[in-house]
VMD Tcl script that draws the C-alpha trace (Angstrom):
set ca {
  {0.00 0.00 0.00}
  {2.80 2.70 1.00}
  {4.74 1.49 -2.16}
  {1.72 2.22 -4.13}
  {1.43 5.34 -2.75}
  {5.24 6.62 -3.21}
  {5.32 5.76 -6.55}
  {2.01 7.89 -7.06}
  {3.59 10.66 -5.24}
  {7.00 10.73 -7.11}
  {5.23 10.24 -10.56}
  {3.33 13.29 -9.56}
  {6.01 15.04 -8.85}
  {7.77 14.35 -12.13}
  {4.28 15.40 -13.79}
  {4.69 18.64 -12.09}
  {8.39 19.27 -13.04}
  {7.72 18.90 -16.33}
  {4.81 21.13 -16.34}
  {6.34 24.02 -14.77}
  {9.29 23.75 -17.83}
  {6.39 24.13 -20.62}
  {7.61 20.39 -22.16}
  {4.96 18.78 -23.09}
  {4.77 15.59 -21.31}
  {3.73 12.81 -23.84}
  {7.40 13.79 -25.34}
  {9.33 13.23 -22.46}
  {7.95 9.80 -20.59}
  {9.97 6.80 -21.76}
  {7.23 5.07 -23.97}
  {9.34 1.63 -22.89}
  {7.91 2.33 -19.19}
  {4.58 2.91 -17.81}
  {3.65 6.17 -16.71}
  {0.41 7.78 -15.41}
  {-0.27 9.60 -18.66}
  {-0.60 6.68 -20.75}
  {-1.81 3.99 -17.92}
  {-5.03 2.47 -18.67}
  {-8.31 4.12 -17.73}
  {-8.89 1.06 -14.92}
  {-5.68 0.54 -13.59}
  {-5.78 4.69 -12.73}
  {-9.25 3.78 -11.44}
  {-7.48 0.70 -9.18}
  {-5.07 3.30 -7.87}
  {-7.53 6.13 -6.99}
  {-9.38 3.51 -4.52}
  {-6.52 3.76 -2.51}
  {-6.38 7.03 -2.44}
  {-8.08 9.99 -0.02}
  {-11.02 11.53 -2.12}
  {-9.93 14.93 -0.64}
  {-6.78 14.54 -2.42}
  {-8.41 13.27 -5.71}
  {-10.23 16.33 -5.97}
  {-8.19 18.89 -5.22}
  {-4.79 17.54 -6.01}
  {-4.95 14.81 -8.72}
  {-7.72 16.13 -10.73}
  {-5.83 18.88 -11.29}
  {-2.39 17.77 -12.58}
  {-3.80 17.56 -16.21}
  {-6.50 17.48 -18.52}
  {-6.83 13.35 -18.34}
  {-7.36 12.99 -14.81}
  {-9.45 15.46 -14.14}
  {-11.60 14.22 -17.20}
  {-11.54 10.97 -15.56}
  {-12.48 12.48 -12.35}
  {-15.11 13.89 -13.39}
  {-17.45 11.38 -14.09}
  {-20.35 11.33 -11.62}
  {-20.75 7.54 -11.95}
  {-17.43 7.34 -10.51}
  {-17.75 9.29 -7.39}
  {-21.79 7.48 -6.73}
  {-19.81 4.05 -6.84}
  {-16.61 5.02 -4.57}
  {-20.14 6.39 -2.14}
  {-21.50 3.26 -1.90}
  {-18.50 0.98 -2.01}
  {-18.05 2.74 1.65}
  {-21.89 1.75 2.86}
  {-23.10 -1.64 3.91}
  {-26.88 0.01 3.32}
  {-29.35 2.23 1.35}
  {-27.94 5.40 0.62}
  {-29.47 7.53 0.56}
  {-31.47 7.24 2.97}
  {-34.53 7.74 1.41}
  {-34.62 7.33 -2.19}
  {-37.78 7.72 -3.10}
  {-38.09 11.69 -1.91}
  {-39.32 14.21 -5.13}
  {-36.17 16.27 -3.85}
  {-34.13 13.38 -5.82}
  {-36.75 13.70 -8.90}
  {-36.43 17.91 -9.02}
  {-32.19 17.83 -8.15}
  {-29.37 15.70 -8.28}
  {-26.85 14.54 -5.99}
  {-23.50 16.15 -6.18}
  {-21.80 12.36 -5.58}
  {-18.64 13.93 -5.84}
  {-19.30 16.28 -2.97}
  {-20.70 13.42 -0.48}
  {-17.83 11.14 -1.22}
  {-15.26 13.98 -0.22}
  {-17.40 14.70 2.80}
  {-17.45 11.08 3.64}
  {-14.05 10.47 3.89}
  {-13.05 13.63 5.32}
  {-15.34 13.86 8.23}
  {-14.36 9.51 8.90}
  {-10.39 10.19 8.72}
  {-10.97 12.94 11.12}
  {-12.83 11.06 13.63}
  {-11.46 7.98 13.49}
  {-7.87 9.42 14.06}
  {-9.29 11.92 16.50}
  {-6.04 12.10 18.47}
  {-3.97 13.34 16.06}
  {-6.30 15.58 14.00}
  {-8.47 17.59 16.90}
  {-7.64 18.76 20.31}
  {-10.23 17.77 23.00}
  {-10.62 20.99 25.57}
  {-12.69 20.55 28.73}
  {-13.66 24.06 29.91}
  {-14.60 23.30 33.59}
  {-15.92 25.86 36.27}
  {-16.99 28.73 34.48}
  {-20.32 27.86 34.89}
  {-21.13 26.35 38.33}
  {-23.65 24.23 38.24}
  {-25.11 22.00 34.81}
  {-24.34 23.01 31.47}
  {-27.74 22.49 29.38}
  {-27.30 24.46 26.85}
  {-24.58 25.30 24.17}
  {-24.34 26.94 20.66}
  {-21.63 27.52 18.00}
  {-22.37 30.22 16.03}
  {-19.93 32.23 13.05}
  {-18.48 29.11 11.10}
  {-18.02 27.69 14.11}
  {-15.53 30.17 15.64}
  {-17.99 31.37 18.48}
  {-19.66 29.49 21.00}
  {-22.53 30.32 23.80}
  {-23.40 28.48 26.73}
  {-25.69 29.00 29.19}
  {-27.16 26.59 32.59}
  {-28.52 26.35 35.63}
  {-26.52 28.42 37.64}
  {-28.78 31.19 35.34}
  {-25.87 32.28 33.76}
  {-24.86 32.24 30.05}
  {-21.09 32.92 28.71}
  {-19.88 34.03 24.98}
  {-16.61 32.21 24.26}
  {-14.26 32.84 21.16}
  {-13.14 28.98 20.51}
  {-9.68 29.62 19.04}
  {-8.58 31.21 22.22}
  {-9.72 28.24 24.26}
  {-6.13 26.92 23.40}
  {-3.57 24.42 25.36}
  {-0.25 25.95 26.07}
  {1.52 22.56 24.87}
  {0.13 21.88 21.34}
  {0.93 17.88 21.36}
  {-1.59 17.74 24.41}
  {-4.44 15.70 23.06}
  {-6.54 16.46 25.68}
  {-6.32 20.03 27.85}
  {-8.81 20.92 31.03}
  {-9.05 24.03 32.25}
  {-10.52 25.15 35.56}
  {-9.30 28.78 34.50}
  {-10.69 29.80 31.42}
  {-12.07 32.91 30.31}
  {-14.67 33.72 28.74}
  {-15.00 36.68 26.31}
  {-18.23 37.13 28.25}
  {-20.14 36.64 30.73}
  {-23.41 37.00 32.47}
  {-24.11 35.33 35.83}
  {-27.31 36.58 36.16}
  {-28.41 36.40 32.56}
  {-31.94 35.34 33.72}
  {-33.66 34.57 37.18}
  {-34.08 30.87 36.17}
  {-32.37 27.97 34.45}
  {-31.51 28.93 31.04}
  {-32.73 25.53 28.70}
  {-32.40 26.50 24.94}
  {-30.65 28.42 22.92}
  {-30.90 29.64 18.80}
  {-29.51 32.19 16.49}
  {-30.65 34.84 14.22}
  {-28.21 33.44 11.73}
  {-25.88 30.49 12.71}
  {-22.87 31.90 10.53}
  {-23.46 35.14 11.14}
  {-25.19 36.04 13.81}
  {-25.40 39.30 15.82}
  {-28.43 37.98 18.22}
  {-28.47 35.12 20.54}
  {-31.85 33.96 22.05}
  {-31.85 32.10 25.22}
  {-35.28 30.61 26.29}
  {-35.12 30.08 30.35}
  {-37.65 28.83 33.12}
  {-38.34 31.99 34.22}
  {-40.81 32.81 32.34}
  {-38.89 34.57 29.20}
  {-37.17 34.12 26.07}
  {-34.31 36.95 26.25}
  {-32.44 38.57 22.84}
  {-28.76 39.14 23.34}
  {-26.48 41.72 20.55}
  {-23.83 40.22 20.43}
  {-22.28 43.34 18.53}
  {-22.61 45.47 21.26}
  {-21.27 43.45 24.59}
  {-23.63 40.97 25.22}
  {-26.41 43.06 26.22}
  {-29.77 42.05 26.87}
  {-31.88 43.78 23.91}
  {-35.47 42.21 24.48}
  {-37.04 40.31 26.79}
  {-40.40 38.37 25.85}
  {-42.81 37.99 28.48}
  {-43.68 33.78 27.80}
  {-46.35 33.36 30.97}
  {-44.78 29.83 31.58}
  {-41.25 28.23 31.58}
  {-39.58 28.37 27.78}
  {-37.87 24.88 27.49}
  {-36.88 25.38 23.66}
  {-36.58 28.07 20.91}
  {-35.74 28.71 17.49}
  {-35.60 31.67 15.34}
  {-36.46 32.12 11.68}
  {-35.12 35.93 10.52}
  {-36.81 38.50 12.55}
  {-39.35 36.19 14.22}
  {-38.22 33.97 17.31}
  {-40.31 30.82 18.26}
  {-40.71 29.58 21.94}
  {-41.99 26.13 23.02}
  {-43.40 26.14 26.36}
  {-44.00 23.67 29.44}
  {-47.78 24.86 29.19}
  {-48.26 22.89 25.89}
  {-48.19 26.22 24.09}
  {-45.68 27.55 21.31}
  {-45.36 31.25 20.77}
  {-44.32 33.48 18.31}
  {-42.53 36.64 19.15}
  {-41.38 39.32 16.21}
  {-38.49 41.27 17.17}
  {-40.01 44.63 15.97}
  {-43.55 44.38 17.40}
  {-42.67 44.29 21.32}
  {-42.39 42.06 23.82}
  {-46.04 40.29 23.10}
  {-46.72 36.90 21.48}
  {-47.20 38.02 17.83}
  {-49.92 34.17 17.42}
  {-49.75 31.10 19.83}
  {-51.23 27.89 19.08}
  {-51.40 24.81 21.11}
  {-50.41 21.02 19.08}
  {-49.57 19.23 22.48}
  {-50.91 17.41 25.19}
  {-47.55 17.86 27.13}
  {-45.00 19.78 27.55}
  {-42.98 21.14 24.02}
  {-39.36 19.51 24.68}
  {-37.96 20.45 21.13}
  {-38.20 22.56 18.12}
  {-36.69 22.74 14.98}
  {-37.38 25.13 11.29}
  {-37.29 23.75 8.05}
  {-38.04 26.18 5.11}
  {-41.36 27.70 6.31}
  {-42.15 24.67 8.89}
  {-41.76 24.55 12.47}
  {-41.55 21.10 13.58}
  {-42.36 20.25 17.56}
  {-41.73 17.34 19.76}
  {-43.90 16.53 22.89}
  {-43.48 15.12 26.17}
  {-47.01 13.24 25.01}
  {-44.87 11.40 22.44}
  {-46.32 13.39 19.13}
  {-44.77 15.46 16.58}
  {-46.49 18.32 15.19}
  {-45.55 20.46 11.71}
  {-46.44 24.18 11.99}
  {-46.34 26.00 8.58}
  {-45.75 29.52 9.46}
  {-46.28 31.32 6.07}
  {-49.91 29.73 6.03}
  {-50.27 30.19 9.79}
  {-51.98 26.95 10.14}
  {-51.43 23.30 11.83}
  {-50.22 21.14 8.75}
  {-49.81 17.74 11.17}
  {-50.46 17.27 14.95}
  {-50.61 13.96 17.10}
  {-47.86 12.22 14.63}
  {-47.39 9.25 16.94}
  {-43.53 8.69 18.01}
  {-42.96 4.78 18.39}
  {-40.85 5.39 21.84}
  {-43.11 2.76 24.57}
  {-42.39 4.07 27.89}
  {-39.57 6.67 25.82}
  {-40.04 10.08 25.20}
  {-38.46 12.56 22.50}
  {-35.73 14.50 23.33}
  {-33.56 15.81 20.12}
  {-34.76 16.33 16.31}
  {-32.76 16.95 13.18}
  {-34.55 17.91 9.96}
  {-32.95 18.17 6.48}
  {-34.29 17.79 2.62}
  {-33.29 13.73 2.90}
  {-34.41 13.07 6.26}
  {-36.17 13.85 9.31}
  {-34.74 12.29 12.79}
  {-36.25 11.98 16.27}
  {-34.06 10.69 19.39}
  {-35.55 9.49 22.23}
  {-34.52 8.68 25.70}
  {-34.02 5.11 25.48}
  {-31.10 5.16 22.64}
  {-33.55 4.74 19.31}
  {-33.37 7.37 16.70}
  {-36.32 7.15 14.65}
  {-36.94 7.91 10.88}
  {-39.40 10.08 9.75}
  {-40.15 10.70 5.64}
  {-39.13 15.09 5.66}
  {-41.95 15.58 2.83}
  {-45.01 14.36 4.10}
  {-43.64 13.63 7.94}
  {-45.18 10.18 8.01}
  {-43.31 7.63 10.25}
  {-40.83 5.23 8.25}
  {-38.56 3.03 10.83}
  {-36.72 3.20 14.18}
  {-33.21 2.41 14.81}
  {-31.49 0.92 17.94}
  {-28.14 3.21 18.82}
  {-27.98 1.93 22.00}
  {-29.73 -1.42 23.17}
  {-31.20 -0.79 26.15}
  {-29.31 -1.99 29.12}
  {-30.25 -4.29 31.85}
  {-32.92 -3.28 34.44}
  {-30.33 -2.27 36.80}
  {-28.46 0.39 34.45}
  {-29.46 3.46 33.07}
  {-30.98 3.94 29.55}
  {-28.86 5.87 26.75}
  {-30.68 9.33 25.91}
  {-29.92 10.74 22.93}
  {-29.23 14.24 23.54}
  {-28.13 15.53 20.18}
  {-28.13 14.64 16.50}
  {-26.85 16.35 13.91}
  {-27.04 15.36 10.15}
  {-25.37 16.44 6.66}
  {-25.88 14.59 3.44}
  {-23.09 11.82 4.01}
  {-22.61 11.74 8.00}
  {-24.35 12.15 11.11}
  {-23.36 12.54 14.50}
  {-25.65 11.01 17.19}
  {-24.48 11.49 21.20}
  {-25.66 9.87 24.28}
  {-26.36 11.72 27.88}
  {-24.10 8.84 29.32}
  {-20.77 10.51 27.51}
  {-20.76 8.55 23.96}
  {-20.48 9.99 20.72}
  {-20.87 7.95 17.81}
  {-20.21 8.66 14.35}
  {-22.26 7.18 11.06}
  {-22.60 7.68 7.40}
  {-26.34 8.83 7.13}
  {-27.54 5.95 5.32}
  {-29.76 3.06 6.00}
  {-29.44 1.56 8.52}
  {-26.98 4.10 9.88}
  {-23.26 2.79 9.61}
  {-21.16 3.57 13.01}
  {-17.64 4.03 11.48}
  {-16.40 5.26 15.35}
  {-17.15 6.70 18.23}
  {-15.37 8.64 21.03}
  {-15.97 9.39 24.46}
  {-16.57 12.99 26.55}
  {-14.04 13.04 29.64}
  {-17.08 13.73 31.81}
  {-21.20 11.98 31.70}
  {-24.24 13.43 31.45}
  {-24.20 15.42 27.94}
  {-26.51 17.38 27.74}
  {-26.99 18.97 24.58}
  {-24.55 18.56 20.95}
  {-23.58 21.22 18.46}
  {-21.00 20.82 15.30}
  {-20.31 23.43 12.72}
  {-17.44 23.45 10.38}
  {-16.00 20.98 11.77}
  {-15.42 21.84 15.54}
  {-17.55 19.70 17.68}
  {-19.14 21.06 21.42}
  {-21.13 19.19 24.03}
  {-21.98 20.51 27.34}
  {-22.25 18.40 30.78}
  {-24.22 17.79 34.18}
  {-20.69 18.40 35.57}
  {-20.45 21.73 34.88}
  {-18.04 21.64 32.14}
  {-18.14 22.24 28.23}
  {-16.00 19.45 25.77}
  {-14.35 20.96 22.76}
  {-12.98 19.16 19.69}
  {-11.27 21.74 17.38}
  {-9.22 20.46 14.40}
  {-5.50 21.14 14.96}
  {-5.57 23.52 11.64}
  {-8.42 26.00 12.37}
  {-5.23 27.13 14.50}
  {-2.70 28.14 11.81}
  {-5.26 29.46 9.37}
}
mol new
graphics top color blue
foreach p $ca { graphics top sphere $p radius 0.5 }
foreach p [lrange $ca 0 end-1] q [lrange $ca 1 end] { graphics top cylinder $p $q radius 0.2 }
display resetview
């Protein structure tokens, strides 16, 4: 394999040199041996399976003309996809998204094999941070925010804290994993609200200037982030806010008293509509285009389309037993519920009709625990699916989902999982926020 490999690299390399002196390469390669220029189409093909798909498209397809015409090919790139799957991929092919758009294969491939050499060589690629007693009691809530470079937390000590992540840095840089019990914060509010602060959204996840914090006191609070960290608006919610999300200027609160609300940023402090899908108490919430999707303590699922103002679905039954739902992830290919017993469970993101469960983690003997499933988060090719009791596994989003590896937080109790561009941030019951920052969002 490293033979195969070297001699790639230094026929490269002689590629290159004879490139950069204008010759013309078909005049110069000794006909009487064989070279990559004139190498058949399938033994090329042989050598690019053993080869990163990062580097085939950014480095190899772009030596000459030939390869990247061979590199081009769509066909190629769907087969290298599912020669990496023991499954259906994707996951659902039978969406009209697949009938009005394409695939970019190309694009998932690279994706694929990025995100799975990262992860499953997690030592030497990412540094694992612990931030530990900035906040001094649990840690339920955390956001990254501007391509990943900014990060806000917030718990029930009632405070929330704005961190820059590249400064969260070890002072030896082969440390694979770095706690602090000194970190600072670039800011901080102890007494950012009167009771535990639960949720947490953005106006804009890569660029935001507002941060809204849903707590159980009552209120759903807008922070600028432009101008200090100051409190900007407060909406009055009549009952503890347990989740929000925000869709441009209008900011969405789900509520213990079975209601949602709807707040607009320019009309006051006032519920701008309410309406009431659940039976229970609204645990989640998640946007999709012009939905608002809702999970229930009563074990339901209900789709709100806000341009409409009108119920589209209510009482869609979640298979969970004696489980209830915790976490949702919605994208064009799928829609993905988590529940508290370790079973993440398909729904169809078109019509929201129930498809199939899946067992992350079997539930344990009578005497243990169950696995929750705090967080899931999903692109076209991956997903990353974590566990309350500290595990973090990593799968290609396919069907059934593929674990390729997992790793574990240095502390238990996750609580809640964000990723963005690649840096990875859980917080914990022990007061403490995990980091996992690739080692070259460092030197860039």
């Amino acid at each position: 394999m490293c033979e195969i490999l070297q001699s790639v690299k230094d026929q490269l390399t002689d590629i290159e040199n004879e490139l950069e002196t204008n010759t013309e390469a078909c005049n110069v390669v000794d006909g009487s041996k064989p070279s990559l220029l004139d190498m058949p189409v399938e033994i090329i093909l042989k050598i690019c399976s053993f080869l990163d798909a990062h580097f085939l498209k950014y480095t190899l397809s772009k030596v000459c003309q030939r390869f990247d015409d061979i590199l081009a090919d769509d066909h190629l790139w769907k087969y290298w996809v599912h020669s990496k799957i023991n499954g259906c991929f994707p996951t659902l092919p039978n969406l009209k998204i697949w009938e009005e758009s394409q695939m970019d294969w190309e694009v998932v491939c690279v994706e694929m094999d990025v995100e799975m050499k990262k992860w499953t060589n997690v030592k030497e690629a990412m540094r694992h941070i612990v931030v530990k007693d900035v906040h001094f009691a649990s840690v339920d809530t955390v956001l990254l925010i501007n391509n990943g470079e900014m990060c806000v937390s917030g718990g029930r000590d009632r405070g929330m804290a704005l961190w820059n992540v590249l400064d969260i840095a070890p002072h030896n840089e082969s440390d694979n994993i770095t706690t602090f019990t000194d970190a600072k914060p670039k800011q901080i509010k102890h007494d950012a609200h009167a009771g535990w602060v639960w949720d947490l959204a953005a106006d804009s996840i890569e660029s935001a200037t507002t941060v809204y914090s849903a707590s159980w006191d009552n209120t759903v609070k807008a922070w600028d982030l432009e101008t200090g960290f100051e409190c900007k608006q407060a909406f009055r919610c009549g009952m503890s806010a347990l989740s929000v999300v925000s869709v441009g200027n209008e900011v969405i609160a789900g509520l213990y008293s079975k209601k949602i609300l709807s707040f607009d940023m320019r009309a006051g402090s006032n519920p701008s509509y309410s309406y009431k899908p659940h039976k229970g108490p609204v645990l989640a919430l998640q946007t999709f285009n012009n939905m608002v999707a809702s999970l229930s303590e009563d074990k339901t699922m209900a789709v709100w389309d806000r341009v409409a103002g009108k119920l589209l679905l209510s009482d869609v039954k979640i298979p969970t037993d004696k489980a209830y739902p915790v976490c949702i992830s919605w994208s064009p290919s799928a829609l993905y519920v988590g529940d508290s017993k370790g079973c993440l469970h398909l729904f169809n993101p078109e019509d929201h009709t129930y498809v199939r469960s899946h067992e992350i983690w079997p539930e344990p003997p009578i005497t243990k625990p169950c696995s929750k499933i705090t967080g899931c988060y999903q692109s076209q090719g991956n997903m990353i699916v974590c566990s309350d009791r500290g595990e973090i596994k990593f799968m290609y989003n396919c069907y059934p989902p593929q674990e390729y590896t997992n790793v574990k937080s240095s502390t238990f109790d996750v609580t809640q999982l964000r990723y963005l561009n690649g840096v990875l941030v859980v917080g914990t019951c022990d007061s403490a926020l995990e980091f996992w920052v690739p080692h070259d969002r460092y030197h860039q």
